[in-house]
C-alpha positions as CSV (number, residue, x, y, z in Angstrom):
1,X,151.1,14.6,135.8
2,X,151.2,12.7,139.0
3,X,152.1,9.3,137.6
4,X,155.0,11.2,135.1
5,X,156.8,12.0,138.0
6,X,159.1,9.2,138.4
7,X,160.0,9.9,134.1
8,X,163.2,11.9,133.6
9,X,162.4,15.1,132.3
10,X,163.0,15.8,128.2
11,X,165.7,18.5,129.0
12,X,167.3,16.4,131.4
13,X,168.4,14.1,128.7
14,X,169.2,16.8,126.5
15,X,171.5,18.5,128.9
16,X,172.4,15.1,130.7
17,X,176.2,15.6,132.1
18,X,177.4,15.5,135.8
19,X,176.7,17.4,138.1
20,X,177.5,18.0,141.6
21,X,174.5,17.5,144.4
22,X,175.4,20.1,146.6
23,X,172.6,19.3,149.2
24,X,173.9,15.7,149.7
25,X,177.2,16.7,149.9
26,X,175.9,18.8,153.1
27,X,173.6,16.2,154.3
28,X,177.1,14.1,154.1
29,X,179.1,16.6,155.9
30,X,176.2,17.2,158.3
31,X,176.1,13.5,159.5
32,X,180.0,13.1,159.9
33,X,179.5,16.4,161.7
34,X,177.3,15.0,163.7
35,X,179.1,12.0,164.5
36,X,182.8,14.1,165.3
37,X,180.8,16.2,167.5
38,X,178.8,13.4,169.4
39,X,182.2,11.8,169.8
40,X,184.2,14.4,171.0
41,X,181.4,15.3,173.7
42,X,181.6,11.5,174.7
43,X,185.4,11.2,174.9
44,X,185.8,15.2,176.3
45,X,188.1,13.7,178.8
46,X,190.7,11.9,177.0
47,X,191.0,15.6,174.8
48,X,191.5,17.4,178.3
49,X,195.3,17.1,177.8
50,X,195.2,18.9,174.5
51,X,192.4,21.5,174.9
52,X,191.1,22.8,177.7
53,X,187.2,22.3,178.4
54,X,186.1,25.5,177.5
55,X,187.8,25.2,174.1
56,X,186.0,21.8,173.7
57,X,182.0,22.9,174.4
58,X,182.8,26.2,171.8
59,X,184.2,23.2,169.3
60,X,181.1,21.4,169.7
61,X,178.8,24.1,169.8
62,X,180.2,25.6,166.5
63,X,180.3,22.2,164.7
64,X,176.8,21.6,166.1
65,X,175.5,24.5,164.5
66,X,176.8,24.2,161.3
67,X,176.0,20.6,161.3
68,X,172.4,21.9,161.5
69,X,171.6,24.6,159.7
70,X,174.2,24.5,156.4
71,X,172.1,21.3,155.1
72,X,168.9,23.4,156.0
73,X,170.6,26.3,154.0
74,X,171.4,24.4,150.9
75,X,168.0,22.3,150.6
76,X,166.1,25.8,151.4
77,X,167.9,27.1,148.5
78,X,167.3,24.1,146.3
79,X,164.1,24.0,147.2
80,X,163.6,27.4,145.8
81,X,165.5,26.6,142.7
82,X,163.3,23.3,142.0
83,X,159.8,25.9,142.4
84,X,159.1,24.0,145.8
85,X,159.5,27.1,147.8
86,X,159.3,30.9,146.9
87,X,161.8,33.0,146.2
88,X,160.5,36.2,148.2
89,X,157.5,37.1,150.1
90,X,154.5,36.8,147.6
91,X,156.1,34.5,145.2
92,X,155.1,31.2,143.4
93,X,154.3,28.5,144.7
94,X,152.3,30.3,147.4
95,X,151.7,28.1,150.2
96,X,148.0,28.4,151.4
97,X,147.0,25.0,152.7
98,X,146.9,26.1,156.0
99,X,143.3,28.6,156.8
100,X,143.5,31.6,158.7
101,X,140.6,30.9,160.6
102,X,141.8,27.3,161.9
103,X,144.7,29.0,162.5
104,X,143.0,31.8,164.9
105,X,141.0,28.4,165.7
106,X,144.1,26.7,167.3
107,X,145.5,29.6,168.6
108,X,142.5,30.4,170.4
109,X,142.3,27.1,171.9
110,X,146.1,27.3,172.6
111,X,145.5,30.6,174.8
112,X,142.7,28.9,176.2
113,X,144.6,26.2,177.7
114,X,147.6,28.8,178.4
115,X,145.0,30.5,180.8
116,X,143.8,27.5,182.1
117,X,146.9,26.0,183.0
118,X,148.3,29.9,184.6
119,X,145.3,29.8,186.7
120,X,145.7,26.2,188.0
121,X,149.3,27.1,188.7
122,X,148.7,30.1,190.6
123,X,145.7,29.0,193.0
124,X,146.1,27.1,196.4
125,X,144.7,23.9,196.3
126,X,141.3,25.6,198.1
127,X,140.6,27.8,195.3
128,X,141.7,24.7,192.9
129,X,138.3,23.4,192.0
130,X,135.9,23.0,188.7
131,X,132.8,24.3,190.6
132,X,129.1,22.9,189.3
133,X,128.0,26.1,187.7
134,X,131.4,26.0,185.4
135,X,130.3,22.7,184.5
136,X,126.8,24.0,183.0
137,X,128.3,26.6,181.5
138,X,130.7,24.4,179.7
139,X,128.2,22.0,178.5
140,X,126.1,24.9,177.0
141,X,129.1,26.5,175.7
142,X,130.6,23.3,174.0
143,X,126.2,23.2,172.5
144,X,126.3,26.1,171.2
145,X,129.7,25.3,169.4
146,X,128.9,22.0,167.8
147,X,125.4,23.7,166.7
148,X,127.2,26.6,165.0
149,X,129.6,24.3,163.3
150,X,126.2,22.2,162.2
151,X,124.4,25.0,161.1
152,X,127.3,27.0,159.4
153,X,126.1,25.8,155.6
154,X,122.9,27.5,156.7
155,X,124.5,31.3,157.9
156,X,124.7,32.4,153.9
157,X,121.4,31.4,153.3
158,X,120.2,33.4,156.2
159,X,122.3,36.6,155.6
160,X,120.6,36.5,151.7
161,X,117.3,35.8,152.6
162,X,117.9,39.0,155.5
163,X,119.4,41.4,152.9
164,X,122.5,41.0,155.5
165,X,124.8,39.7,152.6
166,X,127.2,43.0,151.2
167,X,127.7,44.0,154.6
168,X,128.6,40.9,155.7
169,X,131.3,40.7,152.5
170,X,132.4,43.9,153.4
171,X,133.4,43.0,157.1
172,X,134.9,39.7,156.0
173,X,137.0,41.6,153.3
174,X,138.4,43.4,156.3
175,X,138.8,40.6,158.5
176,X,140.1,38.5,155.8
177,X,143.3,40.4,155.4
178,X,144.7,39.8,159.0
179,X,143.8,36.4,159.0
180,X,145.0,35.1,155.8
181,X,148.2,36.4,157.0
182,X,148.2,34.8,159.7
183,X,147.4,31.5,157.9
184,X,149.7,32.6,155.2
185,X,153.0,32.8,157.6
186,X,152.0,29.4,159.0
187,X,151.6,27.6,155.8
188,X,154.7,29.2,155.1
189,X,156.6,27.7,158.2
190,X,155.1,24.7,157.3
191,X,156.9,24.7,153.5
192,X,160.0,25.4,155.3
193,X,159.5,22.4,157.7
194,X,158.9,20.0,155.1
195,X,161.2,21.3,151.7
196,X,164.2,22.9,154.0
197,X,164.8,21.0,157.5
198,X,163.1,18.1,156.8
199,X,165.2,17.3,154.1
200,X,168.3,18.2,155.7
201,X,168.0,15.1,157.3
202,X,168.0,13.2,154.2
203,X,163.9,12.5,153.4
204,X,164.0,13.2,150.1
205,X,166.9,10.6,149.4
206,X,165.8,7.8,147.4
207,X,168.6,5.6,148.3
208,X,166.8,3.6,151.9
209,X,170.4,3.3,153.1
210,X,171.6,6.8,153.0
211,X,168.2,8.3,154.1
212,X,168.6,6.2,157.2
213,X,172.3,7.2,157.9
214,X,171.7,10.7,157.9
215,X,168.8,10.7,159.7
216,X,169.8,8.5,162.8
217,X,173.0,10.6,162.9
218,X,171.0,13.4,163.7
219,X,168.9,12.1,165.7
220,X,171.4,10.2,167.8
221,X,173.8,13.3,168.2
222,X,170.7,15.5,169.2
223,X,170.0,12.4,172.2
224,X,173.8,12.2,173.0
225,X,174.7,15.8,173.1
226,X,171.5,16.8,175.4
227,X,172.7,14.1,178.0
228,X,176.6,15.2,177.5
229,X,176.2,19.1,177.4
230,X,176.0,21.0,180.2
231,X,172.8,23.0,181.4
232,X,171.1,25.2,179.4
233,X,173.1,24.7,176.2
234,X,172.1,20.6,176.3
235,X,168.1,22.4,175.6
236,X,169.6,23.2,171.7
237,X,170.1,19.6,170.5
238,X,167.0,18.4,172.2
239,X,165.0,21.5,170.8
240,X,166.1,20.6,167.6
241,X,165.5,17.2,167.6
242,X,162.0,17.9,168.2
243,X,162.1,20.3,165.0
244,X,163.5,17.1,163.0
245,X,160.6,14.8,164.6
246,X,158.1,17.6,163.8
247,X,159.2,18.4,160.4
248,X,159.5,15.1,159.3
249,X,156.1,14.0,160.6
250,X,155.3,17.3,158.4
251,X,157.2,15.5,155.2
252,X,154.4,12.9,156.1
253,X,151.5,14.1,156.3
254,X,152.3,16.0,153.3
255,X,153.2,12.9,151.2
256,X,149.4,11.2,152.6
257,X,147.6,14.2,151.5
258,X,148.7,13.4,147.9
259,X,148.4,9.7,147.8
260,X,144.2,10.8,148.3
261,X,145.0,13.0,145.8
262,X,146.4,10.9,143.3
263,X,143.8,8.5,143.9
264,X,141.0,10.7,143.8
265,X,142.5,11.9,140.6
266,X,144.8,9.8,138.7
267,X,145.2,12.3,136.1
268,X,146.4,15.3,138.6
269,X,148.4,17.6,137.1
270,X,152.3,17.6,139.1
271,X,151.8,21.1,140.2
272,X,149.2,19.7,142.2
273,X,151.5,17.5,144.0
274,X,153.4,18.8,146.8
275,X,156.0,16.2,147.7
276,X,155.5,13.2,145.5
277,X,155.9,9.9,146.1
278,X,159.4,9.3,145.9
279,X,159.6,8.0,149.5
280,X,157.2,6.6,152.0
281,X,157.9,8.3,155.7
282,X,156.3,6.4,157.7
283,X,158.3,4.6,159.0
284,X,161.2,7.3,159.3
285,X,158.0,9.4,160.8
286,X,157.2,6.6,163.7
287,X,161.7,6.4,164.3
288,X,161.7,10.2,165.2
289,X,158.7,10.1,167.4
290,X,160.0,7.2,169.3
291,X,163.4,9.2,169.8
292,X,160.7,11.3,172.0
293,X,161.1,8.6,174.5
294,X,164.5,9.9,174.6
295,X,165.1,13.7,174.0
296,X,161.9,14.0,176.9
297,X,163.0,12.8,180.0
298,X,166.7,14.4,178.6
299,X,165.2,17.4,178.5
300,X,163.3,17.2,182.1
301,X,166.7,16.0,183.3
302,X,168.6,18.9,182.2
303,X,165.9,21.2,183.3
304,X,166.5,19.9,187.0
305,X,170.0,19.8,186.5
306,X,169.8,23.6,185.4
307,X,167.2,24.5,187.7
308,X,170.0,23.3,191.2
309,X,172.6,24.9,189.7
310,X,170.6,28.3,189.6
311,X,168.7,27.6,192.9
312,X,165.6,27.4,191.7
313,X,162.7,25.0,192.7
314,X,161.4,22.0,190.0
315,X,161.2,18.7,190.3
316,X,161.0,17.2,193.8
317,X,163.4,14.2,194.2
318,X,163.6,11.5,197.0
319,X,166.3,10.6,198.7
320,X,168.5,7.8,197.3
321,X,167.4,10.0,193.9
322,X,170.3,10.5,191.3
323,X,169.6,13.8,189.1
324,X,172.3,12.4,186.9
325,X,170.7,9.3,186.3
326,X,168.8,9.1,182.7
327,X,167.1,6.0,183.9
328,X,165.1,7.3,186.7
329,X,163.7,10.4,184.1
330,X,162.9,7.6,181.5
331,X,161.3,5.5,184.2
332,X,159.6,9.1,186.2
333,X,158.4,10.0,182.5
334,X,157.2,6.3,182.0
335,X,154.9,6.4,185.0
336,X,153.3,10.1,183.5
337,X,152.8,8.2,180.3
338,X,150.9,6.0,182.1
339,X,148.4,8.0,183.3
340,X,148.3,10.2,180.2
341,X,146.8,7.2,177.8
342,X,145.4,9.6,175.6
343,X,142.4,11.2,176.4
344,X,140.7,8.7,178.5
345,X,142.2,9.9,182.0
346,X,142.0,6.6,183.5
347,X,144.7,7.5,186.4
348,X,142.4,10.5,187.6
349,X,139.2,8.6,187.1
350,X,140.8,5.4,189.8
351,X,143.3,7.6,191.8
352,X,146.1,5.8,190.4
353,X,149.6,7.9,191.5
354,X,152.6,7.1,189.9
355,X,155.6,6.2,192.0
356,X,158.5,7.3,190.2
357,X,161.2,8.8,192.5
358,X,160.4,12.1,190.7
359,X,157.3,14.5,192.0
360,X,156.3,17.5,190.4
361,X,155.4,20.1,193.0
362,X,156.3,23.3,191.8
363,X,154.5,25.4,189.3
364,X,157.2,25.2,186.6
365,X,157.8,21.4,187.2
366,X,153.5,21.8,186.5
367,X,154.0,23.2,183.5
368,X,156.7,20.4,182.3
369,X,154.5,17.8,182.8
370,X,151.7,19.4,181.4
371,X,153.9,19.9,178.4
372,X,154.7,16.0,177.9
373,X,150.5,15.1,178.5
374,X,150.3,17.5,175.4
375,X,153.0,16.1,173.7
376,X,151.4,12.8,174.5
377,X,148.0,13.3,173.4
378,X,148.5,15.6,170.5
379,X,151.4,14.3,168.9
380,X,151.9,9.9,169.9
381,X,148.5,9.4,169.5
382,X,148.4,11.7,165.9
383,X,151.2,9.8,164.9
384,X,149.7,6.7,165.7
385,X,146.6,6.7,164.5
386,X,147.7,8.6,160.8
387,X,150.1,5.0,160.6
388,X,147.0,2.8,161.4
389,X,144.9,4.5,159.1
390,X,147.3,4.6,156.0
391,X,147.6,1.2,156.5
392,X,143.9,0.3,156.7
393,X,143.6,2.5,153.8
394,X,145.9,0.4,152.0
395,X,144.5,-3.2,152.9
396,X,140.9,-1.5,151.9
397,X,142.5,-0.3,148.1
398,X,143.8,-3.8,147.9
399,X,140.4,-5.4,148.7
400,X,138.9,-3.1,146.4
401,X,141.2,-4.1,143.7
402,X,141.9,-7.3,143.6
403,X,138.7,-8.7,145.1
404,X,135.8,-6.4,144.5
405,X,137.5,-5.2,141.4
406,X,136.2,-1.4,142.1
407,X,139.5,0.2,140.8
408,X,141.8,0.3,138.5
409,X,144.9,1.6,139.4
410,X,146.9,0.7,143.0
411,X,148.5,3.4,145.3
412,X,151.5,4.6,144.0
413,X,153.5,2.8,147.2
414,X,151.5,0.2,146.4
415,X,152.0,-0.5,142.8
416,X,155.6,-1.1,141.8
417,X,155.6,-4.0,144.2
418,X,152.5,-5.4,142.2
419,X,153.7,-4.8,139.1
420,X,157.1,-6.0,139.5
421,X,155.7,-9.9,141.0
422,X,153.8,-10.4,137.7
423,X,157.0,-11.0,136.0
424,X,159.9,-13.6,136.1
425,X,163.0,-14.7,135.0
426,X,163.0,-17.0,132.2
427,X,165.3,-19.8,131.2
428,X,166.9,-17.4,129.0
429,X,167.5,-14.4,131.3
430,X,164.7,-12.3,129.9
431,X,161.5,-11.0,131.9
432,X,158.3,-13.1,131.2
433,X,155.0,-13.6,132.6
434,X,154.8,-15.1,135.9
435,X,151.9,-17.7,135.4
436,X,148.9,-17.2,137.0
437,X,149.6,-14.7,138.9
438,X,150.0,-12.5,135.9
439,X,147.1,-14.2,134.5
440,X,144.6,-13.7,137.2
441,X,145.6,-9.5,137.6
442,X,143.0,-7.1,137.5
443,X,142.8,-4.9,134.4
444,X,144.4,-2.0,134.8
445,X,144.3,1.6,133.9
446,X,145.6,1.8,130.4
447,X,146.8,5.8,131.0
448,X,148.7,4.7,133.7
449,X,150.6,1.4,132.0
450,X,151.3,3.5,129.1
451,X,153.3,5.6,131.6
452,X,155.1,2.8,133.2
453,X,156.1,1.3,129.6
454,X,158.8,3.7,129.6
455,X,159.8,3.2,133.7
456,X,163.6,3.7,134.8
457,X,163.1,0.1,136.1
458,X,162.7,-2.7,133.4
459,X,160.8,-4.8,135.4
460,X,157.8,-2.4,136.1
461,X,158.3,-1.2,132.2
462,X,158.4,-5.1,130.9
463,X,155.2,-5.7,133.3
464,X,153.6,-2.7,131.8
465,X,154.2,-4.4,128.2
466,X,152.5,-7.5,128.5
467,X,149.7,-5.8,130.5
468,X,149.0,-3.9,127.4
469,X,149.2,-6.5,124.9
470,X,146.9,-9.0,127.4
471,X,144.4,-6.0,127.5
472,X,144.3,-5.0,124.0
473,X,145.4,-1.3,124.6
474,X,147.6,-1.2,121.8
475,X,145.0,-1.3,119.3
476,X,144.3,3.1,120.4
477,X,145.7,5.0,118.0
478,X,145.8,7.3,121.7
479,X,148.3,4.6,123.4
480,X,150.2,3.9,120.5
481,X,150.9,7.7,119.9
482,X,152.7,8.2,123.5
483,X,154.5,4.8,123.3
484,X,156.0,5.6,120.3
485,X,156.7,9.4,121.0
486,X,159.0,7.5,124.1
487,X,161.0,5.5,121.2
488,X,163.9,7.2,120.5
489,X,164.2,6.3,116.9
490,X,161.0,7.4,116.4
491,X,160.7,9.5,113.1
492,X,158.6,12.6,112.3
493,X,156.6,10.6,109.5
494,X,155.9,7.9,112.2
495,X,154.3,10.6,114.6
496,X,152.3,12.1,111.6
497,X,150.9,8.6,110.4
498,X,149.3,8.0,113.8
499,X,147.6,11.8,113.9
500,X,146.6,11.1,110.8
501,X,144.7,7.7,112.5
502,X,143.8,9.6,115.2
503,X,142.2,12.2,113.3
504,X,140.2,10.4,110.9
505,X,138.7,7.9,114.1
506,X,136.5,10.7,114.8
507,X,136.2,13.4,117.2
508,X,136.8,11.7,120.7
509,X,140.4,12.4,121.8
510,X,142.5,11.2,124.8
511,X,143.9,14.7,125.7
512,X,145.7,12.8,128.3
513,X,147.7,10.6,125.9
514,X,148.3,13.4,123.3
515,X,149.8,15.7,126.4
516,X,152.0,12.6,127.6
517,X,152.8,12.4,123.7
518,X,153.0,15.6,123.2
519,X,155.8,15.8,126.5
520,X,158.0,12.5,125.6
521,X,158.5,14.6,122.0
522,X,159.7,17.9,124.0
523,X,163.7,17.1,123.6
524,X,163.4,16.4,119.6
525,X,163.8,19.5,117.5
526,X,162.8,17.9,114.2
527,X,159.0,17.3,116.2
528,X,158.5,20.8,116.6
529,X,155.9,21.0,113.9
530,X,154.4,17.4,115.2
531,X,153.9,18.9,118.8
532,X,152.5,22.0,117.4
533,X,149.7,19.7,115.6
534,X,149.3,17.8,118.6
535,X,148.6,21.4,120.6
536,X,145.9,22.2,118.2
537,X,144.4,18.4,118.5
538,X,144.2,19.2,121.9
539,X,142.5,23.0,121.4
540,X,140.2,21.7,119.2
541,X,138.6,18.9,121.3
542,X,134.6,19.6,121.6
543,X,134.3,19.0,125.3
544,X,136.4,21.6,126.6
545,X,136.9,20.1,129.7
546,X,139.0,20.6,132.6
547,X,142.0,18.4,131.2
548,X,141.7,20.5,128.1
549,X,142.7,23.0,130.0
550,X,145.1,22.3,131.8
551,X,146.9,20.5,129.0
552,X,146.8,23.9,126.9
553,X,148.4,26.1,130.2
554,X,151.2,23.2,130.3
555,X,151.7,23.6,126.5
556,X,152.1,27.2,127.3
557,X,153.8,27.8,130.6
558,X,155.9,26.4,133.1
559,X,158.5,23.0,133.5
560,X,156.9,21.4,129.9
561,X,156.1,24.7,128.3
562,X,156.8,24.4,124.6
563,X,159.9,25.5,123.2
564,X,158.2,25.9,119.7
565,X,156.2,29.8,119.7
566,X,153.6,28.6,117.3
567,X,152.6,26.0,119.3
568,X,152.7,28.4,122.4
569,X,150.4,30.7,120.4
570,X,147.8,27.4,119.6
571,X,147.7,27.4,123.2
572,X,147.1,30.9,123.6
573,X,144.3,31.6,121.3
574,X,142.6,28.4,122.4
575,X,142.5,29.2,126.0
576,X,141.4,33.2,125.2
577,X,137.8,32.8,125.8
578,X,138.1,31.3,129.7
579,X,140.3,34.3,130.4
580,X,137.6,36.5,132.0
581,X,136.0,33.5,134.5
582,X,139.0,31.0,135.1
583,X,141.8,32.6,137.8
584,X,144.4,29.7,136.7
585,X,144.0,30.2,132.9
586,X,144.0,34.2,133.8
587,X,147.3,33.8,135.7
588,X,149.1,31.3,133.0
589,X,148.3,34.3,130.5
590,X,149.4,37.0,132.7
591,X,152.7,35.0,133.4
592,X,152.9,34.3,129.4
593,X,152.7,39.0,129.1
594,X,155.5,38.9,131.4
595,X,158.3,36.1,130.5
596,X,157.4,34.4,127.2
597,X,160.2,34.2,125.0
598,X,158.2,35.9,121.4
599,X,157.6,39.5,121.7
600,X,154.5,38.5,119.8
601,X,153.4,36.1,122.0
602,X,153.9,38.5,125.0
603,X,151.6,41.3,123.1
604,X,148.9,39.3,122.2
605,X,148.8,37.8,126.1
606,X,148.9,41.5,127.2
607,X,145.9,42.5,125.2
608,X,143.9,39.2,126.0
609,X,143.8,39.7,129.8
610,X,143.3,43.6,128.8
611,X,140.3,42.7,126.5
612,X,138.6,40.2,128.8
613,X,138.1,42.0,132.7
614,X,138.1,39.2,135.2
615,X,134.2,37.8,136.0
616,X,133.3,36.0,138.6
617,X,132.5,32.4,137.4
């Protein structure tokens, strides 16, 4: 479940002993790496009299490198260990969020603008003109595209009503297999972005402190380096400080994507749930894209520095013009962010020039500041506008929640800071109600309090408490079956009384509360038989809905699969008849034939999926 996230797993208490967190012990060596090497590039003349210069850049470079890549190494292989990236080509979790076809989309634009921009570069300035009959045709091209996107619901319709429709499936199932792989290798890039280098820099570290550390030290020796280094190898710290400030822009957007998710769906099951919500990036997000104002005009002054050592024609500098000086490419870069306020061109529009004591002339120098407009554009204003909209969206939840009263549960950045103001020391130490602020909160969902009851933090878990008592949840059987499956001196007989409650209430069951119960019970042996009745509770709920479901595949595979067979096997039976029109509970059963721990279990799977062909739904 989303909100069980922040509980410690049932086995981890069972197995809890120490244990050596490998990737922070290279995200640890990777900032002091970073540090030693940003150092020694700094104070390269003092060492002169001890090594050579030569010996000093192949130092750096080789400290550089494994400053980089051996935390990328380690979280890539944690991150394969943990289920958050596969193991080999084809492998679960398969990472498909990103479509072939807006994929060919964006590269399609991409080569667009990479012939636009060759042709600009390569005419004379008589030849350089957007003549009135390209004009038409653009308008009526950019009609016909927003038409086709308007009327794309409609193209199925037509090809049925035609008769058009197999041939049409037949030429997308051909089409389809190039293009999902191209989507495929992106989304796959993208995993890697966010699970391996992204958290090489320390953004999946709870601790604010530490995340910061590392990151800034990365950062900074990526700035530091480019400006100390000499021509072309200065290009590898700035290229990979844009990889950081792209990958954990990545992290971002990833962790926004399930905040909606989590609120369009409070009851989401984990796998859904890419990231988490361990950490809020956005702030670290906005830091590395204003470390662009930096690693840019390093990177344009290294490209002239490269481009006069080589004889070769860039940027055109005026007289009293020092290549050396960072300055005059922040200021140079300043005057082209300027006129590059995204997308409204007002420079062009009024023949405003920038004066910087920097021109580009040349073709290549063209292309560079082409490349920062883009960069501009695309990736500021992205930035930018994703941080003003989270927080709009999160003064509009509040609004809805404690005004309008529309909601029930906050954002999950959103709510541990609520919860924890409701409470207060009292005059004896203890937690209690803090007045009317506590008095004058919203009710709240009762799934979600029943989770917090048993938080890592006791003042979220004491808020939770008296939430529940003020709202009368406790009198559910449902509620009071999941807190007390979280007591640890809960007994077997306990468990049973409250089944037996649940049971004789009649037929409407909280699957979610008998799953959460059903979870808390995983690391007691003596509730095997208890969890086993809670499984069949849960089969045997009338409305076989979607939670149903996915409470039975949890009960039968995966992190919170149950370690009891007969319970696996209630879960198996019960789930049977969706085999042949549901892919997920066809797959759970297919990976129950191939890895479930009873040879009987593993049989009966096998001749379920052989007895039910797959159907379309």
């Amino acid at each position: 479940m989303v909100s069980l996230a922040s509980e410690i797993d049932p086995r981890d208490r069972q197995n809890s002993q120490f244990t050596v967190d490998w990737t922070l012990v290279a995200c640890a060596f990777s900032a002091f790496a970073f540090v030693a090497v940003t150092a020694a590039a700094i104070y390269s003349e003092r060492l002169d009299p001890y090594i050579n210069s030569r010996t000093q850049l192949i130092l750096q470079y080789v400290t550089f490198a494994m400053a980089a890549l051996s935390p990328v190494m380690m979280c890539w292989r944690r991150a394969i260990a943990d289920g958050q990236l596969p193991a080999k080509n084809g492998a679960e979790p398969k990472y498909e969020h990103v479509s072939g076809w807006s994929a060919i989309l964006l590269l399609s634009v991409m080569a667009l603008i990479a012939w636009l921009v060759w042709w600009a570069a390569g005419s004379d300035d008589a030849n350089r003109r957007i003549h009135a009959e390209w004009g038409t045709w653009i308008v009526i091209g950019l009609t016909i595209a927003f038409v086709s996107v308007a009327a794309a619901p409609l193209f199925p319709r037509a090809a049925r009503l035609l008769g058009l429709e197999k041939g049409l499936t037949r030429v997308s199932s051909v089409l389809n297999a190039p293009i999902e792989f191209v989507g495929g290798m992106l989304s796959a890039l993208d995993g890697i972005l966010v699970f391996a280098v992204s958290n090489s820099v320390g953004t999946n570290r709870d601790n604010f402190f530490l995340r910061y550390v590392i990151l800034l030290a990365a950062i900074s020796a990526c700035a530091a380096l480019g400006y100390y280094w000499p021509a072309p190898w200065a290009f590898v710290p700035i290229v990979w400080g844009f990889v950081i400030a792209f990958s954990v822009s990545r992290r971002w957007a990833w962790i926004e994507g399930d905040r909606e998710l989590a609120m369009l769906n409070p009851t989401l099951s984990q796998q859904h749930i890419r990231v988490g919500f361990a950490q809020n990036l956005r702030d670290e997000a906005l830091i590395v894209f204003l470390s662009m104002f930096l690693l840019v005009p390093l990177a344009l002054r290294q490209g002239q520095l490269w481009a006069e050592a080589n004889e070769v024609a860039l940027f055109t500098l005026s007289k009293d013009a020092d290549v050396h000086s960072l300055a005059m490419w922040i200021s140079f870069y300043g005057t082209e962010l300027a006129k590059a306020v995204p997308f409204v061109d007002w420079a062009e529009v009024y023949h405003v020039e920038g004066e910087a004591p920097v021109e580009a002339v040349e073709p290549f120098a063209l292309h560079a500041v082409f490349a920062t407009r883009v960069l501009i554009d695309l990736v500021f204003l992205a930035a930018l506008l994703q941080a003003i909209t989270s927080a709009s969206r999160d003064a509009q939840q509040r609004d809805l929640f404690y005004r309008k009263r529309a909601i029930k549960r906050l954002d999950p950045f959103v709510e541990p800071e609520a919860l924890r103001g409701l409470v207060r020391r009292g005059p004896t130490g203890d937690w209690e109600r803090n007045g009317e602020k506590f008095d004058d909160f919203p009710h709240y969902d009762a799934n979600r309090l029943v989770e917090l009851s048993v938080s890592a933090d006791t003042r979220i878990c004491r808020a939770a408490d008296f939430l529940l008592e003020r709202d009368g949840v406790g009198n559910d059987p449902h509620h009071r079956l999941s807190g007390s499956a979280a007591d640890k001196e809960t007994k077997p007989d306990d468990v049973r009384e409250i089944l037996n409650e649940i049971e004789n209430g009649g037929v409407a069951r909280n699957i979610y509360q008998l799953a959460l119960a059903r979870r808390r019970l995983l690391a007691k042996r003596s509730m095997a038989e208890v969890r086993a009745r809670i499984v069949k509770m849960i089969a045997l709920d009338q409305q076989h809905s979607i939670e149903r479901t996915e409470r039975l595949i949890e009960a039968m595979v995966g992190e919170y699969r149950e370690s009891y067979a007969n319970a696996r096997r209630i879960a198996l039976d019960a789930l049977e008849p969706e085999t042949g029109r549901n892919l997920r509970v066809r797959t759970a059963i297919r990976q129950a034939a191939a890895h479930d721990g009873a040879q009987a279990i593993r049989k009966r799977a096998a001749e379920i999926l052989a007895q039910n062909p797959e159907t379309p739904d």
